[in-house]
N, C-alpha and C positions, 0 to 999 in steps of 0.2 A: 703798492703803497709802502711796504716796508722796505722794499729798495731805496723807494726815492729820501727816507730814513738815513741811510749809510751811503748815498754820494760819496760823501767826503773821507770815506774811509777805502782804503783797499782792499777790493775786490777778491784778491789772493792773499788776503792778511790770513792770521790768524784768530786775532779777533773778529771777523767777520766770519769765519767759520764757524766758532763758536757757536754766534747768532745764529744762522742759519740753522745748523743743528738744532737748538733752544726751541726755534720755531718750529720745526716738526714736529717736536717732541711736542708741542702742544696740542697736535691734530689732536681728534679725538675719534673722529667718524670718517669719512672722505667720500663726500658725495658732489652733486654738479654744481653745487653753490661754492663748495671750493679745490674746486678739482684745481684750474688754473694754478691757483695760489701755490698747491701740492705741488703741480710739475715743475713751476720756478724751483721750487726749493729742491727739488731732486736732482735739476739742470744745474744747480748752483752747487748742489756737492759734492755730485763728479767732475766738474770744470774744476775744484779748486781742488780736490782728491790727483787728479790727474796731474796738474801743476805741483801739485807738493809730493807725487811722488819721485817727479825728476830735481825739483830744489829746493824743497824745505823739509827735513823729514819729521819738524814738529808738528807740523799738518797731519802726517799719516800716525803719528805717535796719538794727536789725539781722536783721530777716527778710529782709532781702535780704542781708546781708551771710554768713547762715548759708546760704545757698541754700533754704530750707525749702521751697518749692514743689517742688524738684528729690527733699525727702525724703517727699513726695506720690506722686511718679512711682515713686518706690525702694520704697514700701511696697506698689503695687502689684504692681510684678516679685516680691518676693519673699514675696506671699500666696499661703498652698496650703489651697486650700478654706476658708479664713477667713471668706469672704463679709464679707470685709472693703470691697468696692468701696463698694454702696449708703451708709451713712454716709459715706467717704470722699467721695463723688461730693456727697452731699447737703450736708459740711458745707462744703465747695468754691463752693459755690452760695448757700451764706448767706454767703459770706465775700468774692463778686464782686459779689450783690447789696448787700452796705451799704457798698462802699467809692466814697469819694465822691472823693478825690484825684485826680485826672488824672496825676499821677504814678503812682501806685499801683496803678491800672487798667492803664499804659502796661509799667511793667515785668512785672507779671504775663502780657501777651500775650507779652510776650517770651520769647527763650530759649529757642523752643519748648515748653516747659515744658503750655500750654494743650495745643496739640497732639501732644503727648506722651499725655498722659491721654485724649485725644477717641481716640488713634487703637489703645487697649490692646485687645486680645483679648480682651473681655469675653464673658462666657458668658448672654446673655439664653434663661436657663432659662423662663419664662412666668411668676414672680416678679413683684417692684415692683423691680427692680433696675432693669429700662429705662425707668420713669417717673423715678426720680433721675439716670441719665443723661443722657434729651430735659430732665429740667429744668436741668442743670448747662447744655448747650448753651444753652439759652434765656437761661440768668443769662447766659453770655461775649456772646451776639448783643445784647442787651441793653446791654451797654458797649461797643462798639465804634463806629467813628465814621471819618469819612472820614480820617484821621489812623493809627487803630492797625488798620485792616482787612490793611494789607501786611501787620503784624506775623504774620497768618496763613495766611497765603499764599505759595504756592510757587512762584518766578519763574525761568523759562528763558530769558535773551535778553528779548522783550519779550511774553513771553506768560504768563500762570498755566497752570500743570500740575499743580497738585493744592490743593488746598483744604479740607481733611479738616473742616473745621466744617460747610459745606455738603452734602458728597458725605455724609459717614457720615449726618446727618439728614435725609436723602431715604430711605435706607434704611428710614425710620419713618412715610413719606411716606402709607403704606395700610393701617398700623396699625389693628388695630379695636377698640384705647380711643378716644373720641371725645377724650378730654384731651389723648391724645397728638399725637393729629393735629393739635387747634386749635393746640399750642404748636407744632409742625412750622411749620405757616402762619406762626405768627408770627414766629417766627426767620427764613424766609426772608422776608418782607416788610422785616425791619431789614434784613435785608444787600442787597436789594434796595433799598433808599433810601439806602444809603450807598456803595456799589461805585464803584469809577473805570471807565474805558472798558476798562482789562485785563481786570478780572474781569466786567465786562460781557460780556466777550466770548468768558468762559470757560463763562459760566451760559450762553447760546443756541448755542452748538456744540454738536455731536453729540461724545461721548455724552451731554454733562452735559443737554441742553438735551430729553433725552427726559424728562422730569420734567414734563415739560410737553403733549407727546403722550402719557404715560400718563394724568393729570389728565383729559381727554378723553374717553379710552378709559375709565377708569371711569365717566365719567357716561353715557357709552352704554352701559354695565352696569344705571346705573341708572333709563337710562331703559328699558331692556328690561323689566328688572321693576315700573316702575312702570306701565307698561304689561299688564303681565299681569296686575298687580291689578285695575285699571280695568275689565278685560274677562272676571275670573274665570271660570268656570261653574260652578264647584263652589259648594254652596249655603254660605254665612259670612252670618253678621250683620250688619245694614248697620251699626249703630255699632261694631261693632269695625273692619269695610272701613274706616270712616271715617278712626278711629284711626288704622289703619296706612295709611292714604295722605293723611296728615297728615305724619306722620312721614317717610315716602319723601320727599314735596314739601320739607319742609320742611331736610332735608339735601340734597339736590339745590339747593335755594336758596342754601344754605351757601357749595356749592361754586362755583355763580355768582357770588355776593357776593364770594369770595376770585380768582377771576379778575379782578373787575373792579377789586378792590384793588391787585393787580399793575398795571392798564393805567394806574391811576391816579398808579403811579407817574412816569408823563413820560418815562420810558425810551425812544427808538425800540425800537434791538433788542430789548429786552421784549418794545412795542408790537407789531410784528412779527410775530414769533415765537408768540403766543398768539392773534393775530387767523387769523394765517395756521392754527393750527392748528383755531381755530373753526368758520372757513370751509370749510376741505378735511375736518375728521375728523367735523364736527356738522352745516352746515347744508345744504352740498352734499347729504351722504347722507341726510337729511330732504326739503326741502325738491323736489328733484326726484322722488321715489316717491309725495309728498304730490298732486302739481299733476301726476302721470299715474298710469291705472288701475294699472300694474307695479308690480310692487316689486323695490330693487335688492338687492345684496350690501349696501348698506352701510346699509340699515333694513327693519325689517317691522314698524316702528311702527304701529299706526293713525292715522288722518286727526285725531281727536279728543287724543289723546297728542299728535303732532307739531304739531299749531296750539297745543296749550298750552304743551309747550317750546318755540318760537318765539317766541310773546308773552313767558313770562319774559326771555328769549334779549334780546328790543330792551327790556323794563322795566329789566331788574338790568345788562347789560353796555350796551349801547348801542356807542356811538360811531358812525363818519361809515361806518366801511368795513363795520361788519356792519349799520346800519340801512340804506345805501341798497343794500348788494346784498340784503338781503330783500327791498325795495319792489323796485328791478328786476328780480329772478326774478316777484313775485307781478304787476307790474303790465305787462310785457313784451308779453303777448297781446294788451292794450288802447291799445301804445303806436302813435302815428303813424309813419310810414314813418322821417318825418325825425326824429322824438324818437329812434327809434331806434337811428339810423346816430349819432346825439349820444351818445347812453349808447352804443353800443361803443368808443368813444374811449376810456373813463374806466371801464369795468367791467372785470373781470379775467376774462380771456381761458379762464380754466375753465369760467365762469356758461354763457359762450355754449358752447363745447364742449359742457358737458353738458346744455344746453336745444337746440343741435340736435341730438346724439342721440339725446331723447328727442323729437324732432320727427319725426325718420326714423321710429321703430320706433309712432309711433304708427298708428292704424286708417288707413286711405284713405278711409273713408265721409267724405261732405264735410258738418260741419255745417249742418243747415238754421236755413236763419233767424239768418246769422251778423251782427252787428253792423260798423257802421262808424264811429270814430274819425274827424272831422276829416278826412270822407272817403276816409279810407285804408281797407282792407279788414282785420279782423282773419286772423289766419293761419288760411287755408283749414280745416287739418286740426287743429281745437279737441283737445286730447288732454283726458280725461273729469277733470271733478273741477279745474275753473279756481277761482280765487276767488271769481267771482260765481255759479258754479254751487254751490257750497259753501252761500254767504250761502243764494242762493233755494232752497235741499234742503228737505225736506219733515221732515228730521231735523235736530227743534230744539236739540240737541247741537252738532250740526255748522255750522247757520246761525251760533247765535249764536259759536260760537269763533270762526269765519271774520270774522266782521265786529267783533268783539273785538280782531282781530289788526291791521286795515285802518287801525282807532280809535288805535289803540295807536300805530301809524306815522304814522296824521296829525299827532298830539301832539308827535312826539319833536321837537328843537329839531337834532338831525343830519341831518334828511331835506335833500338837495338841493333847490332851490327848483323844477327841472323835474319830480321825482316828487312833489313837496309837491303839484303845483299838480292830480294827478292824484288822490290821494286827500284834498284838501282838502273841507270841506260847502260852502265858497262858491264861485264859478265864480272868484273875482279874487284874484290872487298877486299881495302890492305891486305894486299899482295896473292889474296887464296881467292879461289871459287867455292864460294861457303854453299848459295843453293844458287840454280838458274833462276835468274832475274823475269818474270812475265812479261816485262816491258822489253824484253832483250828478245825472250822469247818469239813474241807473237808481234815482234814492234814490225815488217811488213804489213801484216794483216791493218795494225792502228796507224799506218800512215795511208793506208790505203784506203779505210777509211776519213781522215781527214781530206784528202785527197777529192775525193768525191764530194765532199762538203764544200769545198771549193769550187768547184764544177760546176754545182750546181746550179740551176735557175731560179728565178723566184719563185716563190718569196723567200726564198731564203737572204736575208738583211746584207748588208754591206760591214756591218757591225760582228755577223756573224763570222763575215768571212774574214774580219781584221784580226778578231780572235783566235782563227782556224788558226792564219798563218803566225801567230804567236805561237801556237803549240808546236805547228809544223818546225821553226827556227829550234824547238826549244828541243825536239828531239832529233834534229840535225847537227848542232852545236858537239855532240859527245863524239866521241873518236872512234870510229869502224861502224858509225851508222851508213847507210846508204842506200840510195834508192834502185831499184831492183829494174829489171828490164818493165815490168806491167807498170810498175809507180812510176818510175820515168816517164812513159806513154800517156798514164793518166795528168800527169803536171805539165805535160808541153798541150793538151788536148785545151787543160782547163786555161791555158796562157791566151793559146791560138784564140779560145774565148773571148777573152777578153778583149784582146787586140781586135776582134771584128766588133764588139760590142763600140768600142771607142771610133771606128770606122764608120758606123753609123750615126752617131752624137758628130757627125761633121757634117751630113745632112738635118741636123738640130738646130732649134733655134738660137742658141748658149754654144755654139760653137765656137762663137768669140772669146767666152771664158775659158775654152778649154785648158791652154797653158798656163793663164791663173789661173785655175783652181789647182794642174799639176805641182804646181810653184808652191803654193800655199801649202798645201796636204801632205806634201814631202815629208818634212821634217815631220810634221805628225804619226805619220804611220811608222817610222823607223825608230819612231821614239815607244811605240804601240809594242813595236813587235822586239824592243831591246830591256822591255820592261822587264825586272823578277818575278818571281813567283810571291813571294812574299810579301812584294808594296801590290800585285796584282789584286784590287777589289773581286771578291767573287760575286760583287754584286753582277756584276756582267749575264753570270750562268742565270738569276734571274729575268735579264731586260728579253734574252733571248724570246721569252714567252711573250712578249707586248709587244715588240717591235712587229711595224708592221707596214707593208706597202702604200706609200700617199694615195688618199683615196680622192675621188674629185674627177675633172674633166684631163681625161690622158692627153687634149692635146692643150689646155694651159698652160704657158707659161712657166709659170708656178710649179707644178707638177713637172714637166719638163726639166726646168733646173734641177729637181731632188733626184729627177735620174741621171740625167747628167754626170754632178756632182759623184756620187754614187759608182757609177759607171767608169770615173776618172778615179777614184780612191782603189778600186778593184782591178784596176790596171796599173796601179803603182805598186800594189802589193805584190802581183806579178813580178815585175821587173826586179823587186826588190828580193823576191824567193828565188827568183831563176839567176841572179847574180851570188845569191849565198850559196844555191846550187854548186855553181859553176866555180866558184871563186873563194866559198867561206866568208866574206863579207859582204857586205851592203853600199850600196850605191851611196854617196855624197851627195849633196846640194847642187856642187858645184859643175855636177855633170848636167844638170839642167842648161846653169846659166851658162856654159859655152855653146849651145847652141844660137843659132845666129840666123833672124830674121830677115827674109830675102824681102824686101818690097816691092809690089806691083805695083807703082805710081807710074803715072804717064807725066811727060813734063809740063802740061798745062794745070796738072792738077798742083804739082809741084810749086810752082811757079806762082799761081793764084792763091798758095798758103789754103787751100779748102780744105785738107787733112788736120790743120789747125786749128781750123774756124769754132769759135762757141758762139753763144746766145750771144745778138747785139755784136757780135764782129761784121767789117764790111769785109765783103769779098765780090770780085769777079764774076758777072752774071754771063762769062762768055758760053759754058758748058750747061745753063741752063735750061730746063725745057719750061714753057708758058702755060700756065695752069691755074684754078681757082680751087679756094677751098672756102666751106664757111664755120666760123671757131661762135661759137653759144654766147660768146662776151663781145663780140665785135663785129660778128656779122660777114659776110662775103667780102675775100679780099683776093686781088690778084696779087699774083705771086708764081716764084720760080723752085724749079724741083729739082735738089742736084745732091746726086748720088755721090757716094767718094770712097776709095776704100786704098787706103795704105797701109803695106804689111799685115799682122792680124786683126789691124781695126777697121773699122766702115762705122759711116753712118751716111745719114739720111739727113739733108738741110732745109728745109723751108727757106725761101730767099724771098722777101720783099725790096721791089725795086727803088732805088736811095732818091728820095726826093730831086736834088740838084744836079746830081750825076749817072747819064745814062745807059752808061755802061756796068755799073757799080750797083749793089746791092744790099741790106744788111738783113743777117740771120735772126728771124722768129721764132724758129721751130727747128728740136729736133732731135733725132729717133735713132735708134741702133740698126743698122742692114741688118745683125741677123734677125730672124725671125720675121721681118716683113711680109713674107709669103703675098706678095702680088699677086692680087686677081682684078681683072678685068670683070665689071656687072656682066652679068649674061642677058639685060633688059636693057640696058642703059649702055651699050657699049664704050661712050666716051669717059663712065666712070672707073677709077680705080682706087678696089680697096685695099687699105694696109691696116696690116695687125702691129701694135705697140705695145713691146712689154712694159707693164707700169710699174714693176716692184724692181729695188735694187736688193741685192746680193752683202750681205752682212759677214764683217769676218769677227769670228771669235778673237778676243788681247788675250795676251798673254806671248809666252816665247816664243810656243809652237801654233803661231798661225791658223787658221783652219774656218771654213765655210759654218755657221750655224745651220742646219735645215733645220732642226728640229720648233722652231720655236716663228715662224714667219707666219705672217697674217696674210691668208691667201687675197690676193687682188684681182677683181677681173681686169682680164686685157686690154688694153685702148685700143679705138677703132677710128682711121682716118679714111675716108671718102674725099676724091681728090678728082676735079673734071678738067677734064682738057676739051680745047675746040673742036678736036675732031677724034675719031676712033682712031686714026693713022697715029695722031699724037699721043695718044694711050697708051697705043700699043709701044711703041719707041720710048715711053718712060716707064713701061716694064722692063721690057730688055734692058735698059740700061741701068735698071734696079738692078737685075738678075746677074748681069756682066761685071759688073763693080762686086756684088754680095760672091762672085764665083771665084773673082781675086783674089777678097779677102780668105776665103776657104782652099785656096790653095797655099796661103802665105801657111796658116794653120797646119793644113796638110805636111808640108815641105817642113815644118818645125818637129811634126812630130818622126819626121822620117827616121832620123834617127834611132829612135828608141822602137820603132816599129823592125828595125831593121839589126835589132840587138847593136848596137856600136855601142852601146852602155850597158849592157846585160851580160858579157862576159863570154859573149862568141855564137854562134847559131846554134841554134837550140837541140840539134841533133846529134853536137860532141860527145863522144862514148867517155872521156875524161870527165863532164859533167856533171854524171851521177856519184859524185862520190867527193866530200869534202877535199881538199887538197892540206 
């Protein structure tokens, strides 16, 4: 009503501003009879506050001059159930976010006025009311600056004691809208990069600085449960598991990434304060129940959990004080008397506490066969479960995390240069041999077992062994590694493997895929095993636990393919090891595509275009054989049955005979040769049945190509029952199934000759040059 008043006047005057003001000021109450009215007038004075801070400045002149932020606060006090806030709050926040003056910013912190509002008795019913509040705070953190931060801050003598911006938005700190939290983070991160040394000093004191040991404590919530997904027993789907320990990882990461965002700011006391809490609330109570059989109060993580938080732990957060007290807990057992007595100078006086407590309560049984360092003796009483016993376990979960984590630390650019030199691959640390390296050490033993891991039979994953051969590349790569006469043996053993694995997928039904799927995968796997350390997700050393063999009928289809597929990925990784063996690098693409497909056509097939032919093509019914089938929509029809296979394809035609032309045919039907598996009924001898795969084959977009298994909706197989006139005739459109399907499986064959035959792999497998990088 009072709008339609001022039509004629401008909107963005200042005489209309005036008015508006005028009009609030006459609220008296604000309840739902004139809540409306309210919001108009709130919308109308930041829309014109907004406009006059960019082009009138006698707008902003007299919004200060009227108090109006002041009749912001007043509207609040004297709403009764209006739910009046939300707008208010929201439109507060459009009206900090577009104001661009530095004056205009400066006086609105003032006055208290901000904190007035931040600090009202709001009623956060389970509404959007407290999404418009975190975001009003986000709009004030947002302008502030080393300049107007006092403005909000409450000073006694020469200390902050209260800070209502900060303290009320920790209160939303564990919120479970995920929006609310990220804006939480982000608000403190500004006010963490703009703070003086007072309010520095206010955020790491107790109590404000428990913000910080709570942050901790949830993520050891979260790793409790992500841990009990890992290890379920209750029977869940593996792609759902997956799902949700995606998810778990993947906000667990979250909350690393915003740690390390704080450290990043340069703060000491920050710095501190959040390492100090790392150490004492995360990796002490980890990292000690890890590296002995016990388990403490302060984890009952497993060994495979705990090395994957850890390795996130030095990827996402880093720095000097949490990577090398990892390396010195992990590599302490290994170190020389006098490396020793050097790292207790400079290690924090807990590490050692709580490694000889857990040196006391260890067994008394004296390790046999204990190692010696630089002729120092390792410490008598090995407590179970050391890092190189991890690595060599016979649990390829466990090896490879363990030595995942080793890799991880070798890499990091914070390791001190005396633990650098102990998990280094090469014995020399600028220019000296400072200590023998364990990885240099013992690195036969841990290829040998990789090795083995490779070898292996199922269930060990195809996922598993892509991994393997990542590690394997990564500790081949360094200069005067090499594989020894027994690891040589074990790598041509595990090849030879393979190569008869994929010899058998050619009596498969997916034999026709075989060189797509090699074509496809290529590029993926060299892309697998060229990865770093560092972009390398450790969520991997988790999946290990889930992953699990396709369960269902072994001779479906469906099933079939995932070994297949599987079977073809673990034969490239071969080729692709036994070429960096041999060679130092890795095979190209383009060794694929010069291979060159021989076709087994006959010239009638040739000739009559049948290797062509689709749905509704005519073709040539001269190589047909005479048969009936009956389809559930149409009933018994006669029809012709012609097999065809050119080069690595075949199929299977259905031909119905062409109305006008008796020689000529056109295509109804039709099937892939492989997997047909012709039987003749053993009741009915004139019938013959054929198996149909119904599910096509899905490639993953993207650069690197690659087959989906994970995510396929299992289909049963189609069944065709097909009668001929007589059993003689049956039997002659078997064979000729079978003759045609044996073509195609030689085309196959003869493609993969090559690569069976190493002409791409860098020379026969039994070159004594081989073992040893060039």
């Amino acid at each position: 009503m009072w709008r339609s008043l001022w039509r004629s006047i401008d909107r963005f005057s200042l005489q209309y501003f005036k008015h508006v003001i005028n009009e609030l000021q006459k609220i008296k109450v604000v309840d739902m009879h004139n809540r409306e009215l309210v919001v108009d007038l709130l919308q109308s004075i930041v829309e014109i506050v907004t406009y006059g801070d960019r082009q009138d400045s006698q707008i902003f002149e007299c919004f200060m001059e009227h108090q109006v932020l002041a009749e912001f606060v007043r509207v609040l006090k004297i709403s009764k159930n209006s739910r009046i806030e939300a707008p208010l709050l929201q439109y507060l926040s459009i009206m900090i976010q577009n104001m661009d003056s530095e004056y205009a910013i400066y006086y609105c912190l003032s006055n208290d006025y901000v904190n007035n509002i931040i600090t009202h008795p709001y009623k956060f019913d389970g509404g959007d009311l407290a999404q418009y509040y975190i975001s009003f705070l986000r709009s004030v953190s947002n302008k502030i600056n080393g300049d107007t931060l006092c403005l909000l801050v409450k000073v006694h003598g020469d200390a902050v004691v209260s800070f209502p911006l900060y303290s009320e938005a920790l209160k939303f700190a564990q919120h479970g809208e995920k929006m609310i939290q990220t804006a939480i983070r982000a608000l403190t991160l500004n006010i963490y990069n703009v703070s003086d040394d007072m309010v520095y000093q206010f955020i790491t004191t107790p109590p404000v600085s428990s913000y910080f040991s709570d942050l901790i404590h949830n993520l050891k919530e979260q790793f409790t449960h992500l841990d009990n997904l890992v290890h379920a027993l209750e029977e869940m789907d593996v792609n759902q598991r997956r799902k949700e320990l995606l998810l778990k990882t993947e906000r667990i990461v979250d909350d690393l990434y915003y740690l390390k965002d704080i450290l990043c700011v340069g703060e000491s006391r920050l710095n501190k304060v959040v390492t100090q809490n790392v150490l004492n609330l995360l990796l002490i109570p980890i990292l000690h129940p890890l590296l002995h059989s016990r388990q403490s109060d302060g984890s009952n993580l497993s060994p495979i959990t705990s090395l994957y938080i850890v390795s996130c732990l030095i990827q996402v957060i880093g720095g000097k004080s949490i990577v090398n007290y990892v390396a010195g807990v992990l590599l302490y057992p290994y170190m020389s008397l006098s490396v020793r007595e050097a790292r207790e100078a400079c290690l924090s006086s807990a590490f050692f506490s709580n490694y000889n407590d857990m040196e006391k309560s260890s067994c008394s049984t004296e390790s046999e066969g204990a190692e010696s360092v630089n002729g120092s003796p390792l410490h008598r009483h090995l407590p179970e479960g050391r890092i190189l016993d991890f690595i060599l376990s016979d649990n390829h979960s466990l090896s490879l995390a363990s030595l995942f984590l080793l890799l991880t630390l070798a890499e990091s650019k914070d390791l001190e240069d005396l633990l650098a030199s102990m998990v280094s691959l090469s014995a020399m640390q600028h220019g000296m041999v400072m200590e023998e390296s364990i990885l240099v050490k013992f690195m036969p033993q841990i290829l040998s077992a990789l090795l083995n891991v490779l070898a292996s039979e199922p269930p060990t994953t195809v996922q598993v062994k892509w991994h393997t051969g990542w590690f394997l590349r990564k500790l081949l790569v360094f200069q005067g590694i090499r594989l020894d006469e027994h690891n040589f043996h074990l790598f041509n053993t595990s090849y030879e493997r393979s190569c008869i694995c994929v010899e058998k997928e050619l009596d498969g039904c997916w034999f026709d895929h075989i060189m797509d799927v090699l074509r496809n995968e290529w590029a993926s796997c060299k892309t697998a095993l060229e990865e770093s350390s560092q972009s390398k997700d450790p969520l991997f050393l988790l999946e290990f636990t889930i992953c699990q063999i396709a369960d269902g009928d072994a001779t479906s289809s469906h099933v079939a393919w995932q070994r297949m597929v599987d079977v073809v990925k673990v034969f490239i990784l071969h080729l692709q090891l036994k070429a960096f063996i041999s060679k130092g690098e890795f095979l190209e693409k383009s060794s694929l595509d010069s291979i060159v497909v021989l076709p087994f056509d006959s010239a009638k097939n040739l000739a009559s275009g049948l290797s062509s032919a689709s749905f509704g093509s005519e073709v040539s019914l001269g190589s047909g054989i005479p048969c009936r089938i009956a389809f559930s929509n149409a009933g018994i029809r006669d029809i012709y049955l012609i097999p065809v296979a050119r080069g690595i394809s075949g199929k299977l035609l259905l031909v119905e005979k062409h109305p006008f032309r008796s020689q000529r045919g056109v295509v109804i039907a039709i099937a892939p040769l492989a997997g047909l598996s012709p039987k003749i009924d053993e009741d009915q001898p004139t019938w013959l049945h054929l198996r149909i795969r119904e599910f096509e084959p899905r490639i993953n977009g993207g650069k690197n190509k690659s087959y989906n298994t994970k995510e396929f909706i299992q289909v049963a197989d189609g069944r065709w029952t097909i009668g001929f006139p007589n059993a003689k005739a049956c039997g002659t459109a078997r064979s000729a199934i079978l003759e045609e399907t044996s073509k195609q499986r030689s085309s196959v064959r003869n493609a993969l000759g090559p690569l069976f035959q190493n002409d791409y792999g860098g020379g026969s497998s039994d070159r004594q040059d081989g073992r040893a990088l060039v």
